[in-house]
N, C-alpha and C positions, 0 to 999 in steps of 0.2 A: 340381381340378388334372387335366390334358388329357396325357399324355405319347405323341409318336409319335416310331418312330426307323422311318426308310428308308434306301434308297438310291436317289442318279440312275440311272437305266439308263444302262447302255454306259459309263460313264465310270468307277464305283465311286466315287463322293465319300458317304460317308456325314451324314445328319442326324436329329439328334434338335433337334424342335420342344415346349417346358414350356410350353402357355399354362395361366395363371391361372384361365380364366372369367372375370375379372372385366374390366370396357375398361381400358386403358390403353394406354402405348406398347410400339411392338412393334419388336425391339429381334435386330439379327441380327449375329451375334459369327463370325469365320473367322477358321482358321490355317493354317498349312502350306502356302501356295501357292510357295514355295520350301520344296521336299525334303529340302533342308539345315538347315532353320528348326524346332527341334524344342522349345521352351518353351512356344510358344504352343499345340499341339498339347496339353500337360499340362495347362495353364489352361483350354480347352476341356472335356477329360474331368473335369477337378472339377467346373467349374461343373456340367455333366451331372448331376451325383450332388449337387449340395447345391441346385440350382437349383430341382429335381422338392419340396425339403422348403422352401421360403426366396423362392418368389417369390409377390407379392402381390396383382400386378395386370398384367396387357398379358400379352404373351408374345416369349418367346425363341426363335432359332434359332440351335443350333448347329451347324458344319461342324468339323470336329477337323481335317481335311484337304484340304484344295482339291488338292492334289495325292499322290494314294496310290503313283500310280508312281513318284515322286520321291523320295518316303518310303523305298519299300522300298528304293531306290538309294541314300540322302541324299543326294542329286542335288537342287543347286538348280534347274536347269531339268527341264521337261516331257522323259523322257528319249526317248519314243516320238520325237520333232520334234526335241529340242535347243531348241525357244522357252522365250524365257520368260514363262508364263503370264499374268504380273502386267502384259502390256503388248499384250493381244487380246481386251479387253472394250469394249464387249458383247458381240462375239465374228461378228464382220461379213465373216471369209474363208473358203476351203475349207479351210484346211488342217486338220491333227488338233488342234493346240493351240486355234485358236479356234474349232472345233466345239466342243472340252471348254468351253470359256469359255461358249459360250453354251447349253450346257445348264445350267450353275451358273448364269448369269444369268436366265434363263429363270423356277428355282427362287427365287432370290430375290427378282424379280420378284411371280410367282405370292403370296409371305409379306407381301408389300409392308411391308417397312421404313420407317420413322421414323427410323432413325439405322443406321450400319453399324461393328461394330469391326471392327479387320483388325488380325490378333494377328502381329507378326514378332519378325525376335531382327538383329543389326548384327555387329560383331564383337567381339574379345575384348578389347579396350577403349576402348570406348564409353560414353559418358554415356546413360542411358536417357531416350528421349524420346520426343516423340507427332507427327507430325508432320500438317497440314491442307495439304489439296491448292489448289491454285489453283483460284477462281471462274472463268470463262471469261464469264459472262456479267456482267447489273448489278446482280445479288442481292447487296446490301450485309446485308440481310438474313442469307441463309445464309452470310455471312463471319462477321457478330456473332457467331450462334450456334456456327459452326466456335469461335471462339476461347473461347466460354463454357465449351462441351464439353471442351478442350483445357485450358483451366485445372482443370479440376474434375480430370483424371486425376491431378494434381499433380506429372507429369513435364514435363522443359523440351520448352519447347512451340513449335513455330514454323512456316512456314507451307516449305511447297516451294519449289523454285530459282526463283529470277529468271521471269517467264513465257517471257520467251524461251527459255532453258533448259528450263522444265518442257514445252512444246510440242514441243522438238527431241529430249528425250529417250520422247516420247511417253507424258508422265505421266497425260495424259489419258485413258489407255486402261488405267492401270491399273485394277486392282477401286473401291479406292476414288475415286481422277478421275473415273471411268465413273459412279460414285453419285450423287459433288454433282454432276456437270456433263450428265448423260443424266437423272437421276432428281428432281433437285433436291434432295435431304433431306443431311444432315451425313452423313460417313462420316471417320473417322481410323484413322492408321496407327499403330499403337503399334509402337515399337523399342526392344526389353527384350533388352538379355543374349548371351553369344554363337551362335555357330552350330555344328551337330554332337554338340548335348549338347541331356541336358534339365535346366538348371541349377535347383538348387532357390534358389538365392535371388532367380534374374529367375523363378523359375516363381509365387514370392510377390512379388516386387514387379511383374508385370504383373498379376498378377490382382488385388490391392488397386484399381490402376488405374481395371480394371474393372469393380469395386465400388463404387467411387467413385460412377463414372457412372448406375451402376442405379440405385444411389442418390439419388443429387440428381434422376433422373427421378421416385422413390415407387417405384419397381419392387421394391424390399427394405427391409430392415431392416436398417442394419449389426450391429446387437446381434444378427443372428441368428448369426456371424461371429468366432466368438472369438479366430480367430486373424487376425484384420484388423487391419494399422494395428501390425505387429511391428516392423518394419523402419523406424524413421526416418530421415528424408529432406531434407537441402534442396536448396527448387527455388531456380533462379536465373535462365531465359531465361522471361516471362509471354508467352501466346499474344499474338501480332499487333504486337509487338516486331521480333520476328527471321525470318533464312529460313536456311533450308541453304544451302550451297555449297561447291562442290568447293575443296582447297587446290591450294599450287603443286604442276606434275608435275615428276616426276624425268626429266633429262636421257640418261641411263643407267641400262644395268643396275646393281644394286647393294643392300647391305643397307641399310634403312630404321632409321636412330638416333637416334629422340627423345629430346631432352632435358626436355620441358616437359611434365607429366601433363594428361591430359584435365579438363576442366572449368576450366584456368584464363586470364583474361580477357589476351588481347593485344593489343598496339597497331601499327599497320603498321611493320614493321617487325623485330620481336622474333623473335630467334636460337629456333626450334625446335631444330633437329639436322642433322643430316647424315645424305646417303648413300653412304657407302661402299664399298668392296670386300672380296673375302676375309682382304686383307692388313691391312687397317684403314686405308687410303690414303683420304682423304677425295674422291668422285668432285664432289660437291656438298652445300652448303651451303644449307638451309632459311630463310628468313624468313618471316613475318605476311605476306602481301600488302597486308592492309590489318586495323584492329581488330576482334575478334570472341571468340569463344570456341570453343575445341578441343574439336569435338565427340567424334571418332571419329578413332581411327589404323586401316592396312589390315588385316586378318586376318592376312596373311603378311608378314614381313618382308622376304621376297624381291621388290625390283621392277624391276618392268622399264621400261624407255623409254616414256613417253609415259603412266606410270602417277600418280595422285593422290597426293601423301604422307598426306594427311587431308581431313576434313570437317567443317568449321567451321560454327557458327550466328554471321551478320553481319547487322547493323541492319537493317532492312527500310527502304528507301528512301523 
């Protein structure tokens, strides 16, 4: 067993690289590229320490933080620029945030990856999910296998918005977009837990996740793993089923009042809740746009004009 831990210059992203010796697939894990995003960062530094006694074959690359400035801020954006990171890969401008981008890409590059995680957290109530980025090209191929990988984390699984959506929201240039769609190989988004903390119970249900996965590649042993597989789970959205997508926005300022808990199945149409005022005066009234399941409500229950009430996973067309 191989262990090295560095840093990028100029950027401070720190890695620690566990290979095996032995071949296998080589297998590169990031967190933290939102500053606010602080579970994944946790999952990161264990695997660190049980990876170095527990892997088998191929090799690991760990990042704990794609963004340290962010960190030290809990600043979801890059705070040097204000960008945000996750949408300047492979990192093709002058500015500072995609400089930093393409010295991490660079680095990962340089590891040459087989598969990419990308560890996040959503908000405080949230179904934990994995989400596969849009193909842009005719690799039916790297879709199968996006949705193999996806099932195997055994969280609800489903592919990004609509393409039109995912192209205008510039998904493509996230870290993981930038892997399948510049590099060709699988890369998934894991969405575990809230934001602001390091929750210990999305810090063990994202990293089971990602046990999974090592797993089912031969990369480990789950029996090396005692505390694996604590937390039971069921899944209910199967990779290549479903995609994200935004719910209806609110008309006004106002408090956000759901009625209907996350994870349960609606039909166009169905009474979520309303938005509100300080007084309790109803401003508006929530409906299903159309059937799906309630993914995620906002972080903050304060919204404003022209903001999402939630985010649903709906049929994939």
């Amino acid at each position: 067993m191989k262990v090295s831990n560095r840093i990028i210059p100029r950027i401070g992203v720190s890695i620690c690289t566990i290979d095996s010796g032995t071949e296998g697939p080589r297998i590169a894990i990031t967190a933290n590229i939102h500053g606010d995003e602080l579970s994944g960062l946790a999952v990161v530094h264990t695997l660190q320490n049980e990876l170095k006694k527990t892997l088998l074959k191929g090799a690991v690359e760990l990042y704990p933080s794609l963004n340290p400035e962010g960190l030290s801020n809990c600043s979801r954006l890059y705070p040097i620029s204000g960008h945000d990171l996750n949408r300047y890969f492979p990192g093709d401008g002058n500015h500072k945030a995609s400089k930093h981008c393409a010295a991490i890409w660079n680095q990962l590059c340089e590891f040459e990856p087989d598969l990419l995680l990308d560890l996040h957290t959503d908000s405080g109530d949230a179904l934990p999910y994995v989400i596969m980025d849009r193909v842009l090209s005719s690799n039916t191929d790297l879709e199968r296998r996006l949705c193999q990988l996806a099932n195997v984390t055994e969280l609800e699984a489903l592919w990004e918005y609509s393409q039109p959506d995912y192209s205008r929201y510039s998904l493509h240039k996230s870290l993981t977009g930038a892997v399948v769609n510049n590099l060709g190989i699988p890369a998934l988004t894991l969405e575990v837990g809230p934001r602001r903390c390091i929750h210990q119970p999305s810090v063990v249900r994202m990293k089971d996740a990602v046990l999974r996965v090592l797993s089912y590649l031969g990369s480990i042993d789950l029996k090396s793993f005692p505390s694996f597989g604590s937390q039971p789970y069921q899944k209910r959205l199967d990779a290549g089923n479903w995609r994200r997508a935004s719910g209806p926005l609110s008309h006004s300022d106002g408090l956000w009042n759901p009625q209907i808990p996350i994870g349960r199945h609606v039909v166009e149409g169905t009474y979520i809740g309303d938005v509100i005022d300080s007084a309790g005066a109803i401003c508006q009234t929530i409906t299903a746009p159309r059937g799906g399941v309630i993914l995620a409500y906002p972080d903050k229950s304060r919204l404003t004009s022209g903001q999402s009430c939630l985010t649903m996973a709906i049929p994939e067309d």
